[in-house]
C-alpha positions in Angstrom: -7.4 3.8 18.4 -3.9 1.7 19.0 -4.2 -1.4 15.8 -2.7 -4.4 17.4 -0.2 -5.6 14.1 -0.6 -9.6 14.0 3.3 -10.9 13.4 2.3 -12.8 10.7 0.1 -10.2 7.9 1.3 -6.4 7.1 -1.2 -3.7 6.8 -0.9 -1.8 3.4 -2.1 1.3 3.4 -3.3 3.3 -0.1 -5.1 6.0 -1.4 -8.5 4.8 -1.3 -9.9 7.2 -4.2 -6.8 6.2 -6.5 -7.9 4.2 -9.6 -4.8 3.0 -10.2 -4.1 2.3 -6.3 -7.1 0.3 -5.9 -6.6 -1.5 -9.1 -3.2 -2.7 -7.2 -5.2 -3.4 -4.1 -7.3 -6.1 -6.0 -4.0 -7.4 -7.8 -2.3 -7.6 -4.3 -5.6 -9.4 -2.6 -5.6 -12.0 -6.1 -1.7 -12.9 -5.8 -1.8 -13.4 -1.8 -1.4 -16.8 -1.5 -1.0 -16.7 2.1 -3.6 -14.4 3.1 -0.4 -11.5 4.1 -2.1 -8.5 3.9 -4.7 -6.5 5.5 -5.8 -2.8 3.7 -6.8 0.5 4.9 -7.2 3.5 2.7 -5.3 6.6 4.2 -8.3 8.5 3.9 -10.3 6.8 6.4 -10.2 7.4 10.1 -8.4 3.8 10.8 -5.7 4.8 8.6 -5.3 8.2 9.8 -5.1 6.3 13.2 -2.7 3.7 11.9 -0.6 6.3 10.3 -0.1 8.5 13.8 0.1 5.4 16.1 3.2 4.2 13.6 4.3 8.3 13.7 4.2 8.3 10.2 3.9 11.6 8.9 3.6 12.3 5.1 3.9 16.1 4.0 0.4 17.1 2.4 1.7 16.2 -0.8 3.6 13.1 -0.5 2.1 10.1 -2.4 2.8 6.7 -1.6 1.4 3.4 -0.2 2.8 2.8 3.1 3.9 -1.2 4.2 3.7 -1.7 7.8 5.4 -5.0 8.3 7.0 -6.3 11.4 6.2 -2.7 13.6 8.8 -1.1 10.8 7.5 1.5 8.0 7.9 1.4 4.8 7.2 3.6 1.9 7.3 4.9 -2.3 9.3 2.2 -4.2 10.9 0.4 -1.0 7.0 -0.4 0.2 6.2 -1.3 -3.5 8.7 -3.5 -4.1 8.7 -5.4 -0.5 4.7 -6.0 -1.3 5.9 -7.3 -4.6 8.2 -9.4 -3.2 5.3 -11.7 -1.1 3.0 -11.9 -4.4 2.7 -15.4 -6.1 3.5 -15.2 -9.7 5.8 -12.9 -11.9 5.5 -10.1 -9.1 8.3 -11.4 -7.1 10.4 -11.0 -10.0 10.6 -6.6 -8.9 11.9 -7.7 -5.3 15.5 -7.9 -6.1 15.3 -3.9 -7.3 15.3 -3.6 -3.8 19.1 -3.8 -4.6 19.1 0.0 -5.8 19.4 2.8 -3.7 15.8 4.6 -3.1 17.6 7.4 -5.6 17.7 5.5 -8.4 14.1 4.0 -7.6 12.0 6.4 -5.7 11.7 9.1 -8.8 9.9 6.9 -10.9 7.8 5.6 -8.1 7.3 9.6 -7.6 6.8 10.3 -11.3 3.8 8.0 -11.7 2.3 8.6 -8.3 2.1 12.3 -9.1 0.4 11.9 -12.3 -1.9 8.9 -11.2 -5.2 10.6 -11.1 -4.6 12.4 -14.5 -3.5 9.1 -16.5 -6.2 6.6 -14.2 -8.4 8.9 -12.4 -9.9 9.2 -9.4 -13.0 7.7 -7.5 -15.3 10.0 -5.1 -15.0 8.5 -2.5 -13.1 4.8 -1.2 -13.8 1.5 -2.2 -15.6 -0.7 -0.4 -15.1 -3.9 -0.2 -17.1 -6.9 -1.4 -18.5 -8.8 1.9 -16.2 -12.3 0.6 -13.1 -9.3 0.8 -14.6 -7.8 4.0 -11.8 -9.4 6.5 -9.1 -7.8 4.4 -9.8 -4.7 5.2 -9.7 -3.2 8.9 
């Protein structure tokens, strides 16, 4: 399945059985003010099909969202922090962290994504989406 990226909205893709993951989905979806982002949990087969079509390939355990903006890739803090960065509110106050090298800012993003499911837990199986949310998801 090839996923056609509209110019104008990023796909965000997230662990879909990650309480703490979709509890940052729903913040994303509440401070979009331009309607930006589209979701797809990496567990499901359209972003497994996302992920090869854009060659991204994760080792087995890597854990991060993954921003597809403008046909480029982007992942751990760097993805986190671009998101931020398009969020209404106090969110857009992370985007100029950007400004660190992924050294200094990818082991925290690491640290947390590692112990996610122990400190939020996890879901058995994805999220779905309300029917109002429906079109934000592909």
């Amino acid at each position: 399945m090839n996923i056609q990226q509209n110019e104008n909205k990023a796909i965000v893709l997230f662990d879909g059985v990650c309480n703490l993951c979709n509890t940052w989905v729903q913040r994303i979806i509440k401070n979009d003010a331009h309607d930006y982002f589209r979701f797809a949990s990496l567990q499901s087969d359209i972003g497994k099909s996302i992920l090869k079509q854009y060659q991204v390939s994760l080792p087995p355990d890597a854990e991060s969202v993954i921003l597809i903006e403008s046909g480029k890739t982007y992942l751990y803090s760097t993805a986190a922090l671009r998101i931020a960065g398009k969020l209404s509110g106090a969110y857009k106050l992370l985007y100029p962290l950007l400004i660190l090298p992924e050294f200094l800012r990818n082991p925290l993003y690491k640290f947390i994504a590692r112990n996610r499911y122990r400190w939020w837990g996890k879901q058995e199986s994805c999220m779905m989406p309300s029917e109002k949310l429906k079109s934000k998801f592909l």
